[in-house]
C-alpha positions, 0 to 999 in steps of 0.5 A: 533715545533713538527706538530699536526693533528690540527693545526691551523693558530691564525689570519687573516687579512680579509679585506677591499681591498684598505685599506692598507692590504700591509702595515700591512702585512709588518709590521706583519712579521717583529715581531719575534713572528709572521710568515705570510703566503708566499704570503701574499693573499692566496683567500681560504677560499672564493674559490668557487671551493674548497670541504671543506668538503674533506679540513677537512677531510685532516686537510686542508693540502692544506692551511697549506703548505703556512706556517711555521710550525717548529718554536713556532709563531702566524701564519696569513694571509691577504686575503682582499676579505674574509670579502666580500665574503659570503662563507669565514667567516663561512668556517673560523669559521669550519677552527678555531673558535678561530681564531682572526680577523682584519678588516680594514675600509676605507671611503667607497668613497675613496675606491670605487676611489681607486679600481677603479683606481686600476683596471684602471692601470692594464687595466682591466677596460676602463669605467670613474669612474662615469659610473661604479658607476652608473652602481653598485648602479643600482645593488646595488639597485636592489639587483642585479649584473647582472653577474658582475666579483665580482672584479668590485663591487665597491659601494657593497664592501663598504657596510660595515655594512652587512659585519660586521654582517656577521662576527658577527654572527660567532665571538665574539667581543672580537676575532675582531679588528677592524681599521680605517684606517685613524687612522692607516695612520696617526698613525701606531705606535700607530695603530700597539701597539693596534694590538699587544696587540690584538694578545697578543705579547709585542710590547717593542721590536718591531723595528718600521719603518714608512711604507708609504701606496701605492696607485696607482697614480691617473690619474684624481681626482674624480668628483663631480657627482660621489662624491655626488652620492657615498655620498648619498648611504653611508651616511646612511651606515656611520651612522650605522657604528658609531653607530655599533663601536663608532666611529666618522666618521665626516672625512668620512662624510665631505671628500673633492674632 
């Protein structure tokens, strides 16, 4: 394909971390009709350091080098942290204002265990899991992080709410798919069709292959402490969410530890 001077890439994948991101973007590239981002999590968009202002002088040319550009295909990628980050959606909308999204959504508890265990394995963090949260609703609350390595914002991250309005605020609703996760995880065919209808490729000849979610293996299960705590912050923030999307959240709200 002959490049032009605007070009632009169709979608992104913009979050939530620990939400099965991976999964998805294995599944995307396996459609003919799709060529993803090599590596798959790009954080340019929500990278501080970046003069966006020169990027568009230079037709973002330094984003564009991490695709493939000779073929006609919908081009995407999946950086988890852009839905978070406060600077990625408008740098994303100036990038592509008709650009599609997709936003998974994961009970905020169990992604709050998920990531710290994440973190755990890779020794980036030695705190028990309840003196982490602890330490992140007083943040929260306060509205405050304390100089706190962004990595660490596990309660914030699951606040989805503000996230979505932030992302509203751009974007229409009909240029957003939304996923719950746990609908994804326990039918990802079904899950991937809707997708693909999103994006606007024929699924009829798209060869499925289950993919399991990884997660990495949990050292100790969550404790009550912490589980009830979590639930009293995010009860409220479930609530709004159902009520933002339609959805039935009663499995987030009645999860079991």
């Amino acid at each position: 394909m002959k490049e032009k001077a605007n070009k632009r890439i169709d979608f992104i994948g913009i979050g939530v971390q620990k939400a099965g991101t991976t999964a998805l973007y294995h599944y995307l590239s396996k459609h003919p009709g799709i060529s993803m981002s090599e590596p798959k999590e790009l954080h340019y968009f929500s990278n501080p350091e970046i003069n966006f202002q020169i990027e568009e002088q230079n037709n973002y040319i330094d984003y564009h080098k991490y695709f493939e550009w000779n073929r006609e295909k919908l081009r995407g990628e999946i950086t988890p942290r852009y839905c978070y980050s406060e600077i990625a959606i408008p740098h994303i909308y100036k990038y592509n204002p008709l650009i599609k999204l997709i936003l998974i959504l994961r009970n905020p508890i169990e992604r709050a265990f998920s990531h710290w265990n994440m973190r755990i394995s890779k020794n980036q963090i030695n705190s028990s899991f309840l003196n982490c949260i602890r330490a992140d609703i007083l943040r929260y609350k306060f509205k405050e992080k304390f100089g706190q390595y962004c990595e660490d914002d596990f309660v914030r991250r699951g606040c989805y709410s503000e996230q979505i309005d932030r992302i509203f605020q751009y974007f229409p609703q009909e240029q957003v798919h939304i996923i719950k996760y746990e609908d994804f995880r326990a039918n990802q065919k079904k899950g991937l069709i809707d997708l693909f209808n999103f994006l606007g490729l024929d699924s009829s000849y798209y060869i499925f292959e289950e993919k399991k979610i990884y997660h990495f293996p949990y050292s100790t299960e969550i404790d009550r402490t912490s589980y009830n705590l979590l639930m009293d912050l995010y009860m409220p923030e479930i609530e709004n969410i159902e009520k933002k999307l339609g959805w039935n959240c009663s499995d987030w709200k009645n999860g079991k530890i």
